[in-house]
C-alpha positions as CSV (number, residue, x, y, z in Angstrom):
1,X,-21.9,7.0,-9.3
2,X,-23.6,3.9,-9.8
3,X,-24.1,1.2,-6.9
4,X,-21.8,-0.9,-8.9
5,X,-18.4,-2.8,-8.6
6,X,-16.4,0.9,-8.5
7,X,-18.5,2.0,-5.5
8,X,-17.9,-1.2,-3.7
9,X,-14.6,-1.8,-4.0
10,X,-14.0,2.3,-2.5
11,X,-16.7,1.0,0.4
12,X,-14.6,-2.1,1.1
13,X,-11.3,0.2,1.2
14,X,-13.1,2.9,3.3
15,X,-14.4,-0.1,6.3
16,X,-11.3,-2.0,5.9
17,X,-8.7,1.0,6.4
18,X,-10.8,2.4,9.4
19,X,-7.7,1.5,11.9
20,X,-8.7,4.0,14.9
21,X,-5.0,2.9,16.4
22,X,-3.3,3.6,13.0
23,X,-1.7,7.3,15.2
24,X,-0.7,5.4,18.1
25,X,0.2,2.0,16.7
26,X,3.7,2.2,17.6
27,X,2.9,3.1,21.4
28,X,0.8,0.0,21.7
29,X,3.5,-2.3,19.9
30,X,6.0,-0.3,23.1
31,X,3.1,-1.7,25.6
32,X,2.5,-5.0,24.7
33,X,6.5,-5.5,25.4
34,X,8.4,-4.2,21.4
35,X,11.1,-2.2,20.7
36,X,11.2,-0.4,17.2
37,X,13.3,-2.8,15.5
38,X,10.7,-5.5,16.7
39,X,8.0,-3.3,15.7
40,X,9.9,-2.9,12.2
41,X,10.1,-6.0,12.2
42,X,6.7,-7.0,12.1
43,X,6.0,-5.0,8.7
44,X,8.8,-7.4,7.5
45,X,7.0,-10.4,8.6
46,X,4.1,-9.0,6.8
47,X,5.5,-8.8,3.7
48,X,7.2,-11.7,4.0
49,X,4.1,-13.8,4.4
50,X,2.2,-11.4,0.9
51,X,5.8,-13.2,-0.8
52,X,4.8,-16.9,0.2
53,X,1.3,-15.9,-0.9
54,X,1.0,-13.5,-3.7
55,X,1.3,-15.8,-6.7
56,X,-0.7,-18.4,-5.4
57,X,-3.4,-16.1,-4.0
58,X,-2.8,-14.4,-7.1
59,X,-3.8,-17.7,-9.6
60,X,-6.7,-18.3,-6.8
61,X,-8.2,-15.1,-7.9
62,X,-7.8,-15.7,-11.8
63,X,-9.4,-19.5,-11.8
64,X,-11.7,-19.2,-8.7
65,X,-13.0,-15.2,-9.1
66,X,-11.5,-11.9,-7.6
67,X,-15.1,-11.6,-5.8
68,X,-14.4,-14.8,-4.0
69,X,-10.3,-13.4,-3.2
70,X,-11.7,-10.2,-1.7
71,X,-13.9,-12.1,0.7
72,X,-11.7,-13.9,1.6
73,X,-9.4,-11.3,2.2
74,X,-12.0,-9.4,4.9
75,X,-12.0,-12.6,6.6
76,X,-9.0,-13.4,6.9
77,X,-8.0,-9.2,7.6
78,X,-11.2,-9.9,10.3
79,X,-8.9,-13.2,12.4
80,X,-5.7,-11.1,12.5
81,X,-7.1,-8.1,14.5
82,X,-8.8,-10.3,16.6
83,X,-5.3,-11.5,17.5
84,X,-3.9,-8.0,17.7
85,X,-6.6,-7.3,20.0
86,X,-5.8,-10.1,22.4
87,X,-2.1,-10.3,21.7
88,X,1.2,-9.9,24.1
89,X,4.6,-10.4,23.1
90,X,6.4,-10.3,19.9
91,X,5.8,-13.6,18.6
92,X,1.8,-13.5,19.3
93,X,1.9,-9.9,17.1
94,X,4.2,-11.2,14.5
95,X,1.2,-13.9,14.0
96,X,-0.9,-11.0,13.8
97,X,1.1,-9.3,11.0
98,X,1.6,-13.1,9.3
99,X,-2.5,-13.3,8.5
100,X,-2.5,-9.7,7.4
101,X,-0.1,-10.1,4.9
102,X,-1.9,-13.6,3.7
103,X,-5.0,-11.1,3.7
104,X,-3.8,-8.5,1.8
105,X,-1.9,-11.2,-1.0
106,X,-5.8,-11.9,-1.4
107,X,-6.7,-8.6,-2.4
108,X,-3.3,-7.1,-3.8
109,X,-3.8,-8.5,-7.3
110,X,-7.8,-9.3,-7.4
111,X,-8.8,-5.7,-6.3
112,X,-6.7,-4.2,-9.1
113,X,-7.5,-7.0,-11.8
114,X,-11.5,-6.8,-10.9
115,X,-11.3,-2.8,-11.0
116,X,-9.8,-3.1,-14.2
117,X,-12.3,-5.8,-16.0
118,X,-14.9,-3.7,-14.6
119,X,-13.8,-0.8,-16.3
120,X,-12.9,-2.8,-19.2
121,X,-16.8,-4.2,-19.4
122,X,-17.6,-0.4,-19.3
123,X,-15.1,0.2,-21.8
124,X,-13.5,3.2,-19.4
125,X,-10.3,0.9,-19.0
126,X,-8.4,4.4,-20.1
127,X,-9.6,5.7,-17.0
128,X,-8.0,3.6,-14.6
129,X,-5.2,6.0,-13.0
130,X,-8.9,8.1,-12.4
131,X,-10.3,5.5,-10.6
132,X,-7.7,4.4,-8.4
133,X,-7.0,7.8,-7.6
134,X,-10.5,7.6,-6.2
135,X,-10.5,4.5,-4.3
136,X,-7.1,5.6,-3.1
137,X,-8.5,8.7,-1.9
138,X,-11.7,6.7,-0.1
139,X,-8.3,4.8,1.8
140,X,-6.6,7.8,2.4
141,X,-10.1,9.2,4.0
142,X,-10.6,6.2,6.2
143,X,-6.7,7.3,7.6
144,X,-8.2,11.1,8.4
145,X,-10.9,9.7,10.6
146,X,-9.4,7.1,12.1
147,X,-6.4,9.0,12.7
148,X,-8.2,12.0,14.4
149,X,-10.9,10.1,16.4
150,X,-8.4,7.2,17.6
151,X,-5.4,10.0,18.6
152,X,-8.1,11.8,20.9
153,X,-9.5,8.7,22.4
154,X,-6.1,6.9,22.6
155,X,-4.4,9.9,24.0
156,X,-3.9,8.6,27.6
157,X,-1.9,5.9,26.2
158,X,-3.9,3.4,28.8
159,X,-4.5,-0.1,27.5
160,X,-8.3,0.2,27.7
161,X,-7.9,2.6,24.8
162,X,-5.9,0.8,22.9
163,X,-8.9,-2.0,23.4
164,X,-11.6,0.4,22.3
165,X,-10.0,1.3,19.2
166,X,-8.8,-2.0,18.1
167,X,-12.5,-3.3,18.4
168,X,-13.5,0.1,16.5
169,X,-11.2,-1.3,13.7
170,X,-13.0,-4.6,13.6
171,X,-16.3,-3.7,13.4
172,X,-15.8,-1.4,10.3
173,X,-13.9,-4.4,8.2
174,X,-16.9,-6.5,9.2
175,X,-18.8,-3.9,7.5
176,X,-16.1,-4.3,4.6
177,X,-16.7,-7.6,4.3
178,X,-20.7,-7.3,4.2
179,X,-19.9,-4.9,1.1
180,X,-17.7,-7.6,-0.4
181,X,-20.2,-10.3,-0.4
182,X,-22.1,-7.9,-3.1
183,X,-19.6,-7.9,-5.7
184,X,-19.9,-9.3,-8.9
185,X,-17.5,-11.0,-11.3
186,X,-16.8,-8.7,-14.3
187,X,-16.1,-11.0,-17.7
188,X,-12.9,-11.2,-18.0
189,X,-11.4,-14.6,-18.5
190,X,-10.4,-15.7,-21.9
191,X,-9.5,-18.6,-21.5
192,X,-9.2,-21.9,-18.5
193,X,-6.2,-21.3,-16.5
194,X,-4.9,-24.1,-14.3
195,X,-4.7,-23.8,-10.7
196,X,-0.8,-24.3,-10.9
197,X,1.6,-21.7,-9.2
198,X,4.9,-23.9,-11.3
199,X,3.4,-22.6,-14.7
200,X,1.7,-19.5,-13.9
201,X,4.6,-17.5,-11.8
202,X,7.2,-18.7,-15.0
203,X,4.4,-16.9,-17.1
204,X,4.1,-13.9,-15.3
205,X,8.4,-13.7,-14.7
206,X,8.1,-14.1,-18.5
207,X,6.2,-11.4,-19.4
208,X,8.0,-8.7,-17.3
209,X,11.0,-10.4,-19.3
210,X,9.9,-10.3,-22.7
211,X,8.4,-6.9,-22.0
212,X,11.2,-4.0,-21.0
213,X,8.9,-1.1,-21.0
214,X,7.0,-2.8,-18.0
215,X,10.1,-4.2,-16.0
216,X,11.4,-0.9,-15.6
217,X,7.8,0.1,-14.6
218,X,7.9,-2.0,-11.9
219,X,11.4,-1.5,-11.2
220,X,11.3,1.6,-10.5
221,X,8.2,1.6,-8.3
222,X,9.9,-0.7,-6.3
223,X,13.3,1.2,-5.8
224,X,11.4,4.6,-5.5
225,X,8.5,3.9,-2.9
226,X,8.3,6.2,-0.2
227,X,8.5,3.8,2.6
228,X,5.1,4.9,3.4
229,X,4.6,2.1,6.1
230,X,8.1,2.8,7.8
231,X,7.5,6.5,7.8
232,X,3.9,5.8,9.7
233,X,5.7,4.2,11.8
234,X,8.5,6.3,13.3
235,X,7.2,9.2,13.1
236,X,5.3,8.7,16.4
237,X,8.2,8.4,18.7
238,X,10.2,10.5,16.5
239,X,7.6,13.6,16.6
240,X,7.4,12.7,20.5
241,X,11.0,12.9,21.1
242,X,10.8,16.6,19.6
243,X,8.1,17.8,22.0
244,X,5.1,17.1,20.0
245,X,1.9,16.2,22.3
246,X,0.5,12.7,21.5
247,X,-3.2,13.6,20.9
248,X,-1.7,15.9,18.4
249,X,-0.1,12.8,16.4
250,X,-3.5,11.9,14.5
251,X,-4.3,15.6,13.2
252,X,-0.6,15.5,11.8
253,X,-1.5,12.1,10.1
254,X,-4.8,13.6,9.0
255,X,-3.6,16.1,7.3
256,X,-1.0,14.0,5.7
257,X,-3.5,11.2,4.6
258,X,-6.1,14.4,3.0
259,X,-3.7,16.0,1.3
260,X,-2.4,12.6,0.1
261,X,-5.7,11.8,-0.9
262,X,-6.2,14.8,-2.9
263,X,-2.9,13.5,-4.8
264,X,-4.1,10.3,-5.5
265,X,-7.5,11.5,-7.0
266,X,-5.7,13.9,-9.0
267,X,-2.3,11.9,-10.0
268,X,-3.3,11.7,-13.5
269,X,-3.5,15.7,-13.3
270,X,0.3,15.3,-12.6
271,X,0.7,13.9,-16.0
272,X,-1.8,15.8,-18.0
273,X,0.3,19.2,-16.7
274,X,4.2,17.8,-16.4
275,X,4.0,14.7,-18.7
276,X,5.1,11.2,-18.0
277,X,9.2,12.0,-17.6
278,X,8.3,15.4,-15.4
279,X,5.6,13.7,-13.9
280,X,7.0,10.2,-12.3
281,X,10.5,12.2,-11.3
282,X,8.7,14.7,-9.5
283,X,6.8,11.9,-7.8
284,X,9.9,9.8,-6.7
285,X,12.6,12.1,-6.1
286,X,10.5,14.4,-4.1
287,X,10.4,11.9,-0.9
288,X,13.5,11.3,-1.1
289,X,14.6,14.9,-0.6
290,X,12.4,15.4,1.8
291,X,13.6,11.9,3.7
292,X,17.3,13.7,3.8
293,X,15.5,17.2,5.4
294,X,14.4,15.2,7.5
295,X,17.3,13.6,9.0
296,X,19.3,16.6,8.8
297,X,16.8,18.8,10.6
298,X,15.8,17.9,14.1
299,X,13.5,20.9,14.3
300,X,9.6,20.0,15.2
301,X,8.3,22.3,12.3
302,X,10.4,21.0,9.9
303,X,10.0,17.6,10.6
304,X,6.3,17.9,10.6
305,X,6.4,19.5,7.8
306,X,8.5,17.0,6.2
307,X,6.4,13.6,7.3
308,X,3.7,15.7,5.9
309,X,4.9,16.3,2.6
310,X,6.0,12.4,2.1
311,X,3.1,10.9,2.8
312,X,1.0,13.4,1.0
313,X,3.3,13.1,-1.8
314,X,3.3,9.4,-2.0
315,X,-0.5,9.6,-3.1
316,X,0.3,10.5,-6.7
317,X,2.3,7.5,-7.1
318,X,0.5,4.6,-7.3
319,X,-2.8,5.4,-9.6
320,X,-0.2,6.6,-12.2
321,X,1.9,3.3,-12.1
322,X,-1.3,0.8,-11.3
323,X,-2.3,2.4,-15.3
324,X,1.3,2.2,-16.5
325,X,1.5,-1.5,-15.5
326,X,-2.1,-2.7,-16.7
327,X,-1.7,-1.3,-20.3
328,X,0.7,-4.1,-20.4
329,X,-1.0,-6.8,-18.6
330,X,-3.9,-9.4,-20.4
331,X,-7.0,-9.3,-18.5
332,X,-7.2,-13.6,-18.6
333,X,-4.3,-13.4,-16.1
334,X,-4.0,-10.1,-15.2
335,X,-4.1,-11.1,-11.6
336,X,-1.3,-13.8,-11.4
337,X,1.2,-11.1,-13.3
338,X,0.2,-8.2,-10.6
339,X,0.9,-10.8,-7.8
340,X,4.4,-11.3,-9.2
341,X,4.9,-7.6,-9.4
342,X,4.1,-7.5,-6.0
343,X,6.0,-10.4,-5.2
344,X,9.1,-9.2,-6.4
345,X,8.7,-5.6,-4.5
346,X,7.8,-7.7,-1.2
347,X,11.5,-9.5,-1.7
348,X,13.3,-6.2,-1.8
349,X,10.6,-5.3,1.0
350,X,11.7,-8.1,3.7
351,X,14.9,-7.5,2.9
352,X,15.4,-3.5,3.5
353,X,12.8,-3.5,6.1
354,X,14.3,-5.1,8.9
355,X,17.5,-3.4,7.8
356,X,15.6,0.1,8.5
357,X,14.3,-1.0,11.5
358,X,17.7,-2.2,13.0
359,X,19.3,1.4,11.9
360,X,16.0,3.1,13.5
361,X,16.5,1.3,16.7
362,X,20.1,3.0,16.9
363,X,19.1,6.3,15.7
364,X,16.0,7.2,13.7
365,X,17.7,9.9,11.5
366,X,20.5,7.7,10.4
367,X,17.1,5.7,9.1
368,X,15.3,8.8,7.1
369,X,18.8,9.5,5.4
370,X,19.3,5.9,4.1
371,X,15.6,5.9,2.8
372,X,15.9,8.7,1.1
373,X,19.2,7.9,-0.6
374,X,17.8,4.6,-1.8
375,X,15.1,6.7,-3.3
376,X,16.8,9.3,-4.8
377,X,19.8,6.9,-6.7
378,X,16.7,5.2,-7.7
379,X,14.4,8.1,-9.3
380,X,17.5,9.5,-11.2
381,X,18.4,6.3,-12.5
382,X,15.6,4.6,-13.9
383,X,13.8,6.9,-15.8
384,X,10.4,6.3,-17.9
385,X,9.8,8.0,-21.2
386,X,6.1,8.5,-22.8
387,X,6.9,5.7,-25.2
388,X,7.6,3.0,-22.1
389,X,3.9,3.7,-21.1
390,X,1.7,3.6,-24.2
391,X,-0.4,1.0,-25.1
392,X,0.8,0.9,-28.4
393,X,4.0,-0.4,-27.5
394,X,2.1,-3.2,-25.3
395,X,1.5,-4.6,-29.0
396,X,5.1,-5.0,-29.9
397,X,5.4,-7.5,-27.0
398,X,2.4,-9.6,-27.4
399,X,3.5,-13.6,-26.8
């Protein structure tokens, strides 16, 4: 592969999802003085913060170049581990989470728009699902190490591990960021946009409007996701409670994040073999089956074997629905329309979060079976067909 915008972008993911305290996070929320629903919580306040940000982070990208988002996104990912790091107490932490969620409204839509014009300069834009696979899977491999190294040295549970692996975490997204400086702008824009978030988010809630095929796109990757960040969450205390050592909490996770990198490098296998319909029920009602084992089985196997199977799983989703969306999408403002796509999945985000967290914090299997109810009445009732996915039917809806 060439040293070019594709490699970088899987570098940056690789450094800046190297988080050595990803297997024991929850147990050093518990020590710095949270309970789960506090430590729910704080995923909530994340994606509340992406929902202030996304569309105006989003129009920042598309006037003022996704290089220049992304940078600013590893700096601004760099300030709020520096405050985990130093942190105590809920509201210092939820400070934490707020700059991590302005961070990642920086790179939500730019990273996708700039892989996309890249590809689109290359003319490979068909092979985007491929790509993100790919960088997915870089992510996903960044998760096996840190997972594995960080459960083994964090395995005493003392704070002076939690310290080491937190200051791991922030010399790898300096390394990210060092990558990001090296980008360069692919040509995308086709015309001036202004820098005004009361005319471009009307635009972008427009075209999802005047464009069914790609509401029910996002709809349904939005009523179907696997929870991924919940799951990652309680399933340390939960696989504790049944017995199962700590240092052996990253190795589960490992395995979880390879095999869930495999899927996302090969999701578009999924649809070459089962086809779109097959293919995007298989990938959201399978979680959500597996959500329901899970609370109904409080056996350590099974559960394993469950969390296991969700979070590998949950990899073939989004390269398949990052293509389905962008066929859709006009490169000149392709990143304002994928902030308000991920706007509109972080308002059903804040919302249900918290909710999940509050049921967790009474009993964590009550939680799994109201996740994967949401998902399964979800998957079975908004359904995509080959024609809601084609580029040709993009044309019908041009403005």
């Amino acid at each position: 592969m060439k040293f070019d915008n594709i490699f970088k972008l899987i570098a940056i993911n690789f450094f800046n999802r190297l988080f050595f305290f990803n297997a024991i996070v929850t147990f050093i929320y518990l020590q710095k003085g949270l309970n789960l629903f506090q430590i729910v919580s704080l995923e909530a306040i994340l994606i509340m913060f992406i929902l202030f940000f996304e569309v105006p982070t989003g129009i920042f990208a598309d006037r003022y170049g996704r290089k220049t988002s992304i940078i600013v996104y590893c700096l601004v990912l760099i300030l709020s581990e520096v405050i985990f790091l130093f942190g105590q107490g809920f509201l210092m932490l939820a400070l934490s989470s707020a700059f991590a969620g302005i961070a990642l409204s920086f790179y939500s839509g730019a990273g996708e728009a700039l892989l996309y014009d890249s590809l689109k300069d290359q003319k490979k834009e068909h092979l985007m699902h491929k790509y993100m696979g790919t960088i997915g899977a870089s992510t996903l491999a960044a998760g096996v190490i840190a997972s594995v190294s960080g459960s083994i040295i964090g395995a005493d549970l003392s704070m002076k591990s939690f310290i080491l692996l937190i200051q791991m975490a922030i010399s790898a997204i300096v390394i990210g960021t060092l990558f990001s400086l090296t980008l360069k702008e692919p040509k995308y824009k086709e015309k001036k946009r202004e820098l005004n978030p009361f005319k471009s988010l009307p635009e972008g809630l427009k075209q999802l409007k005047s464009n069914p095929s790609l509401l029910r796109i996002v709809l349904l990757s939005i009523f179907a996701a696997p929870f991924f960040h919940i799951i990652t969450l309680l399933y340390q205390p939960y696989l504790k409670s049944l017995g199962i050592s700590v240092a052996l909490l990253g190795t589960i996770l490992a395995v979880s994040f390879v095999l869930s990198a495999l899927a996302s490098k090969y999701a578009y296998k999924v649809e070459e073999k089962l086809g779109v319909s097959k293919g995007i029920l298989f990938v959201t009602l399978a979680p959500g089956i597996l959500y329901v084992i899970l609370a109904l089985f409080k056996n350590p196997l099974i559960a394993t074997a469950a969390f296991i199977a969700i979070v590998a799983i949950s990899g073939f989703g989004e390269p398949l629905f990052a293509h389905y969306r962008n066929v859709h999408i006009k490169s000149f403002n392709r990143a304002t329309v994928l902030s308000v796509i991920a706007l509109l999945g972080a308002l059903y985000e804040t919302t249900v979060r918290p909710t999940l967290g509050w049921i967790a914090n009474t009993n964590i299997n009550w939680a799994f079976l109201v996740m994967g109810i949401i998902i399964i009445v979800a998957s079975l009732t908004i359904r995509l067909k080959p024609e809601h996915v084609t580029h040709k039917l993009h044309q019908t809806f041009k403005e």
